[in-house]
Every structure is written in C-alpha cells, then in structure tokens.
N, C-alpha and C positions, 0 to 999 in steps of 0.2 A: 620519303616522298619527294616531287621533284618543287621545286619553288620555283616563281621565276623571276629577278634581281632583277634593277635595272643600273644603269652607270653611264653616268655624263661623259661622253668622250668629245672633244674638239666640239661641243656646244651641239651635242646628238646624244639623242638616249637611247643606248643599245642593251638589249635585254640578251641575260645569260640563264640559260638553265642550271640548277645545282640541285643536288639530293640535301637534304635536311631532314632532323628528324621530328616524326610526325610529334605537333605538342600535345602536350599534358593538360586535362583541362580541369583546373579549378573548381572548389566548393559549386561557386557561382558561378559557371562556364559548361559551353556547350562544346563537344568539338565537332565540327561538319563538315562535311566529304562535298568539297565546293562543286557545286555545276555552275555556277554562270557568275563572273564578278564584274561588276559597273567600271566604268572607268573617270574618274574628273579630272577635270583640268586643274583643279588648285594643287591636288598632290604634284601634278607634271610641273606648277610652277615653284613648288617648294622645291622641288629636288632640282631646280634649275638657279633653285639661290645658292646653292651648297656649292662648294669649292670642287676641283674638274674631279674627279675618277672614285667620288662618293657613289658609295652603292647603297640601294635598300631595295625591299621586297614591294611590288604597288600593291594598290590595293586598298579600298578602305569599306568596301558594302559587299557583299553577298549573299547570294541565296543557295541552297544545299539540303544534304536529309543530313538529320541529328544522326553522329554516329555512337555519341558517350555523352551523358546529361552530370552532372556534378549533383552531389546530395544533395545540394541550397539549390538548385536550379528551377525551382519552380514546378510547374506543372507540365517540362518540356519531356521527351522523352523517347529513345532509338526509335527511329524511323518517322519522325516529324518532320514536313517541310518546315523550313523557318527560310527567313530573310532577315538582314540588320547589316546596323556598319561593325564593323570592324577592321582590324588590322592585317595586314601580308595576306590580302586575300587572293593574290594569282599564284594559287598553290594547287596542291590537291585536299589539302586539311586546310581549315583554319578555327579560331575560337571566337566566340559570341560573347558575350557577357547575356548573362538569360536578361537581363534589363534593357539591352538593347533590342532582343530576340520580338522578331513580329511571325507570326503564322501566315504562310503563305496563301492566298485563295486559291479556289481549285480553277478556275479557271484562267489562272496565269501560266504561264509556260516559265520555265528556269531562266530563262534571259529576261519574261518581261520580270522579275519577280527581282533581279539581282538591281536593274535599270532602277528598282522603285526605292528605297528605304531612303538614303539621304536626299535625294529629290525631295523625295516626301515629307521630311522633316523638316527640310528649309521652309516649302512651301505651306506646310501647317502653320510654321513658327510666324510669317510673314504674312500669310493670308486668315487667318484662324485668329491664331492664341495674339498675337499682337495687333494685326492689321485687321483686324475685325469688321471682314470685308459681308455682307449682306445681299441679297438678291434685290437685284434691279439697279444696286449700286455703278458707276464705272470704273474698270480696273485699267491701268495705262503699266503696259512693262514696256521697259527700253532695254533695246537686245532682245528680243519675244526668241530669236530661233536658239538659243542655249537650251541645258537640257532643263536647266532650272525653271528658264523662262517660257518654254509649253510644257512642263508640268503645270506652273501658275496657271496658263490659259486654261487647260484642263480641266483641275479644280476649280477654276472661277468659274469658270461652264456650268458644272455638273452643282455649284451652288446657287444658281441662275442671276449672277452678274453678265454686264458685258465689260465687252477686254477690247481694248485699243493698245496695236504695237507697234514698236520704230524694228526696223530692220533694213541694213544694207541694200540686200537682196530683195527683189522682187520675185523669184522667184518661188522664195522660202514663203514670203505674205500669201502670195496665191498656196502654196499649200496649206497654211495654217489655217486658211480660211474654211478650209474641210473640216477643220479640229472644233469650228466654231467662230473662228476669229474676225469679231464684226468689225473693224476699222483697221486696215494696214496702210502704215506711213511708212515710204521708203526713203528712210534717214540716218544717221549718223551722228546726225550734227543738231545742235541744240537751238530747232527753228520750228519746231510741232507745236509749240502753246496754239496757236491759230488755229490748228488744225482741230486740236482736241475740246479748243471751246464751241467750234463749231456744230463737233458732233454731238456733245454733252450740251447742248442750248442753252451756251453759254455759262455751266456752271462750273467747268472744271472735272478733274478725275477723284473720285473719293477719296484713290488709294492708288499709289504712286508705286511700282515696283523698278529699282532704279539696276541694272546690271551693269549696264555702260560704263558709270564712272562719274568724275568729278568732272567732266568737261559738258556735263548735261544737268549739273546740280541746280544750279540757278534756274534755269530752266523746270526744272521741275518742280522745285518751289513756285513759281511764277505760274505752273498750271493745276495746281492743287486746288479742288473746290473749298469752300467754307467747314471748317474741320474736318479737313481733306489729312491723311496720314502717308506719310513719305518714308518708305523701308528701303535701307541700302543692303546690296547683299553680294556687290562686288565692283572690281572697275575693271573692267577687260581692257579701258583704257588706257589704263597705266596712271592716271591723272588721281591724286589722292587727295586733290584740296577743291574746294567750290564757295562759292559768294553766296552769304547767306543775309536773305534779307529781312530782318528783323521788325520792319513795320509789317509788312505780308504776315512774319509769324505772331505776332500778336495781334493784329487785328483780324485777320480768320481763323484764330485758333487752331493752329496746325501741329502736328505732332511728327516728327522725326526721329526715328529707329532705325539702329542698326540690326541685323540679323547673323548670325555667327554662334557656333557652340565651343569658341573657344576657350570662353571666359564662362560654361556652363559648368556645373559643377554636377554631380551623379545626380541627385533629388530633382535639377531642372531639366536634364537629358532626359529620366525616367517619366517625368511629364508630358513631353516635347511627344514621345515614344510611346505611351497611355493616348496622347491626342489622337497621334496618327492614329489608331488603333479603332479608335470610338468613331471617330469624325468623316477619314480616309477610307478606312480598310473596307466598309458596308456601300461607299460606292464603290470600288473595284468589284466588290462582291455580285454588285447588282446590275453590273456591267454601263454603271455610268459614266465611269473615267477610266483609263488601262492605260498604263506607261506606254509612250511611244518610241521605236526603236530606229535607231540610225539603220545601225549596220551591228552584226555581230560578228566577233573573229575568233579562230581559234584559236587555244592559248600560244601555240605557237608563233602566232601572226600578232602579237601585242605589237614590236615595231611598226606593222601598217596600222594597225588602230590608233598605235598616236600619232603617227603621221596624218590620219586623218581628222586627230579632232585638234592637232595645232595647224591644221588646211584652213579652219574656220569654213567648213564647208557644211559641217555637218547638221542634223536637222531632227533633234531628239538625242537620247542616250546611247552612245558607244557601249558595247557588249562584252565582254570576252568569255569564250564558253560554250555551254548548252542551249540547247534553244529548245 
C-alpha cells in the first residue's frame, strides 16, 4: 500500500510517497481502507521539534470503511463506516483501535467525517465533561478561527450557549458569524475584558476557551464570570507561562483546566469517546452541528495542505482525501 512520510528538510516539510505493507489488525483493532484523514497542527509542530531529516507517517484521525474487524473488536464489522483517531493515517490502510472507533452519520460525507473525531473530542472534553458549559451560558474562545476553536463555537451553538471570539482577522469574524458567532473581537492581544463585560452585562464569560496562549492568560482570568471555568487547550503563541491572580481565583471561585489526552490513559480516552458518541454524534445526526471544512486536498497535495494551515489562513479543518 503507498504511505505518505513526511521529512524536515532545511526547516520544510516534504512529503515522500513509499509502498509499505498493509498492517495486521489486532484482537482489538480495525483495519480501514482510508478515504479522507484530518490534518493538525500539533502533529506539524511535533515533527518540527525532531532533529532535521526525521521522517514519520502524518496522520492521527480518519475516516474509512472497516476492511478486517479483530475478534475483540466489538460490534464493528466489514463494510462499516467508522471515524476515530489513530495513527499513519495518510495511507491507503490504517488501524483504529475499536475503542477509539465512532460510527460515522449518514449524512456526513468522508472528509466532513475524517475533519470530526479529535476536534470532537477536544471539544467534548472542554465543553461537556469538564467545562460544563449549559444553555444561555457565555462561552469566550481566543483564537475562534482554529479548527478547534469553530468546532467549540459549533457545539456551543447547537447547545444554546452564546460564543464570543478574539481573532486577528476580521474577515474570519464575519464568517463565523454565519456559524452563529454572536460577538467577534478583532484581537490578538490581551485587551477584550471590556469588551466581553460589556456584552455579558457585566458578568463575565462562564467558560473561557483559551487557544492563544500565555500571553492572554491573565487576561482571561481577569474576564471570567463568578465560577467562571478557564480550559487551556493550546498556545499558538508560543508563550507557556501567564500571571495568575490568586485573589480573582479564590474569591470567584474559579476553576482552571487543562485539556490534552496526553496524560489520558485507555478507560479515560474510552470515556472521552462514549461522550462524543451520546452527547456529539445525535447532533450531527439531526443536522445541528456538521464539521466545517477549510479546504480539502488530495493525498498527493499534503505539501500544499500544510502550507496552508501553517499560512494561518485557514478557517475550519484541513482535509486530505475523499470528499
């Protein structure tokens, strides 16, 4: 089968094709004949920590038809749509773990279906099971145009929160604002408390979705309403430290989470992946939330793909694949 490798050359990620052999799947394992695999940026920034002319397979979500179901694998079985993360997914095969494995809706196409799993899992994890975000509540994400950050608006939606976001771009605010997006701040920089008490009359954001980074930490403690909960889920910044102000956190009882399945262990992933499931998957079903898509490319064209989502241009989930 062909894979497709990527390799840091002179601070460039050039992707090579290679034949590999199709894998073997596991008790607990699926193997799927990929149509369409997501693409993140934190895989782009791990293999950009790695020393020059490392190579590895990208890849970490996809969606596909079951072509081999393992005897422990559950209730999956040949000719099943699934979606889920996994590994070396810019292949022509890759392997699920049935625990990770979500059923695809029928009304998703192969690219929206590849775009949804770890989005969706972040955003459960963040908006759901931790951030226990509620209708009518305000939701504030910084960075809103990431894919992370309008899947959240999304789901805040279709849970009838409203969503206030920072973004650069004014252009991207007027799109989002079709998504739903009742408040667009065109910002960067850690000067929106005003703004957001404004719209919030005066109380603050419930629920903080922080993407930016340490250079807006303060800040976002500083606009937290009264047991207002603050979720970090990245720093596109670069910025890893922030001033945390400790009279704020005890006298509004505020709560601070990180989000990350790094440190998750299989029983809290299979959690994470049962939420989606219950909570996520019956709005996509009922057509109240649907992954939005950048751009799709085909496997061959994975260098312009990430040329465009380290453009920072992009506005929803990068593709590669079927559509």
């Amino acid at each position: 089968m062909r894979a497709h490798a990527a390799r840091l050359v002179d601070d460039r990620i050039r992707i090579e094709s290679r034949d590999v052999p199709v894998p073997e799947p596991g008790p607990r394992q699926l193997l799927v004949r990929v149509c369409a695999a997501g693409l993140n940026r934190g895989e782009l920034l791990a293999l950009r920590k790695q020393p020059a002319g490392t190579q590895a397979i990208l890849g970490i979500e996809a969606a596909g038809e079951v072509v081999r179901a393992g005897a422990d694998a559950g209730p999956f079985k040949a000719g099943d749509r699934v979606m889920g993360r996994c590994r070396a997914a810019f292949a022509d095969y890759a392997l699920l773990d049935a625990h990770d494995a979500l059923v695809v809706p029928e009304r998703l196409s192969w690219a929206q279906a590849a775009a949804l799993p770890i989005a969706a899992m972040v955003v459960y994890d963040m908006l759901i099971a931790q951030g226990r975000l509620v209708e009518d509540e305000w939701l504030l994400v910084t960075g809103i145009s990431s894919g992370v950050g309008v899947t959240a608006l999304q789901l805040a939606k279709a849970l009838g929160a409203r969503v206030i976001g920072t973004s650069g771009s004014a252009g991207k605010l007027a799109a989002l604002e079709r998504l739903g997006l009742d408040v667009g701040l065109r910002t960067r920089a850690p000067d929106f408390h005003d703004a957001v008490m404004a719209a919030t009359g005066g109380r603050g954001a419930n629920l903080i979705v922080n993407i930016a980074g340490g250079s807006v930490f303060a800040e976002c403690v500083r606009t937290l309403a009264f047991e207002g909960r603050l979720a970090t889920v990245g720093y596109m910044d670069g910025v890893l430290e922030g001033r945390l102000d400790l009279a704020a956190l005890h006298a509004r009882r505020l709560t601070i989470f990180g989000v990350s399945s790094k440190g998750c262990g299989p029983e809290r992933r299979r959690r994470i992946v049962q939420g989606v499931a219950e909570r996520v998957l019956p709005l996509v079903a009922d057509g109240r939330f649907a992954p939005a898509i950048d751009r799709v490319f085909p496997f061959d064209e994975l260098e312009a793909a990430i040329a465009r989502m380290e453009s920072d241009e992009q506005l929803g989930k990068i593709v590669a694949g079927g559509t």
